[in-house]
Structures are given as C-alpha cells and as structure tokens.
C-alpha positions as CSV (number, residue, x, y, z in Angstrom):
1,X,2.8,11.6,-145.0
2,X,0.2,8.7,-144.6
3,X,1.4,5.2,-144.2
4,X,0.0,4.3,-147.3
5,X,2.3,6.4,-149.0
6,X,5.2,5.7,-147.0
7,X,4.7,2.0,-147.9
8,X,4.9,3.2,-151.5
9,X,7.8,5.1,-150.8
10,X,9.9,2.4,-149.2
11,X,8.5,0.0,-151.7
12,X,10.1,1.9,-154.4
13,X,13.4,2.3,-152.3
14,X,13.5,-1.6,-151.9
15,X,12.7,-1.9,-155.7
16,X,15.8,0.7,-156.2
17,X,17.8,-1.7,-154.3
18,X,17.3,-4.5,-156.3
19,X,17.8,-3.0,-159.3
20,X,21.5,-1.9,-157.9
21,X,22.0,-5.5,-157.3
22,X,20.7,-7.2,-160.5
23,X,23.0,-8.8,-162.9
24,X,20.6,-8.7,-165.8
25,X,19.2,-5.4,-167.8
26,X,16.2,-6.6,-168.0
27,X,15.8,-7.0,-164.2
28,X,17.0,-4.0,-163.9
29,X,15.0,-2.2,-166.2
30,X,11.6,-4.2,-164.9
31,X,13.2,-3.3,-160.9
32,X,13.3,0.7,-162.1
33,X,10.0,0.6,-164.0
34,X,8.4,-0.5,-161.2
35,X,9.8,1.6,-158.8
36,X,8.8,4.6,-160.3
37,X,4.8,3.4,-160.6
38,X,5.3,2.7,-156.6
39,X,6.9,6.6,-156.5
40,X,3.7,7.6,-158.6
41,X,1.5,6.1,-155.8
42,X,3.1,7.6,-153.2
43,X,2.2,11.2,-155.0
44,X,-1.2,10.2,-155.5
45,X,-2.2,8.6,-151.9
46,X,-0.2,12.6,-150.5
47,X,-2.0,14.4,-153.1
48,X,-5.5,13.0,-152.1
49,X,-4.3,13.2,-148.3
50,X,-3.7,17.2,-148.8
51,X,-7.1,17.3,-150.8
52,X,-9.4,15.3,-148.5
53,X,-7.3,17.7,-145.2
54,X,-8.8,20.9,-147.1
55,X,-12.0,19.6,-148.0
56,X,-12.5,18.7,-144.3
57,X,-11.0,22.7,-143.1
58,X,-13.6,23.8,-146.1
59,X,-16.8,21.5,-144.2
60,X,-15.7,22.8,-141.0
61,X,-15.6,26.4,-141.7
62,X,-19.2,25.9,-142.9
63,X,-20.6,24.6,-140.2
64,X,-18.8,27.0,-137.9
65,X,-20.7,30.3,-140.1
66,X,-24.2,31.3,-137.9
67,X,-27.0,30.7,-139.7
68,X,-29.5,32.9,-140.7
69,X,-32.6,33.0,-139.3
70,X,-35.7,34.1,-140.9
C-alpha cells in the first residue's frame, strides 16, 4: 500500500472516530460521508499503484525481448 493511500485510509478511520463521538446527526452524517470519499481515495491511489506496477513489468519485458536485426 502506498502512503498516499494509507493517509486516506487513516483519514477515513479518524473521520469514523468522530462520527462515534458526535452528538449531532448531522455531524455524524457529514463525519461518515466523508469518510467514505477518503475510503474511495484510498481504492483509487492502490488501484493506479497496481496499474502503473504492471505497466512498468509490461515496459520491462519489452526492452528485455532481442531485437531483430535486419
């Protein structure tokens, strides 16, 4: 996991937190909504981690293949 993404994740755990703690339904409601976009993040920054780590395995195995030669 990046450390983008675990700065999402623990974002979204401290924005869990305060919703446990708030007296008000609307706080809570704002503290859960915005712990799930942080939680959203997270999925994104891993997903384009896992993409950009297989487009670099994909550029490597390229430029590892001989090349012909005329």
């Amino acid at each position: 996991m990046s450390s983008y993404a675990r700065y999402c994740r623990d974002q979204a755990a401290e924005c869990a937190r305060r919703a446990r703690l708030a007296r008000s339904p609307e706080v809570v409601e704002r503290c859960r909504r915005l712990g799930l976009q942080w939680l959203k993040l997270a999925q994104k920054a891993e997903a384009s981690g896992r993409s950009s780590i297989v487009f670099a395995k994909q550029a490597t195995a390229a430029e590892a293949r001989p090349q012909a030669t005329a």
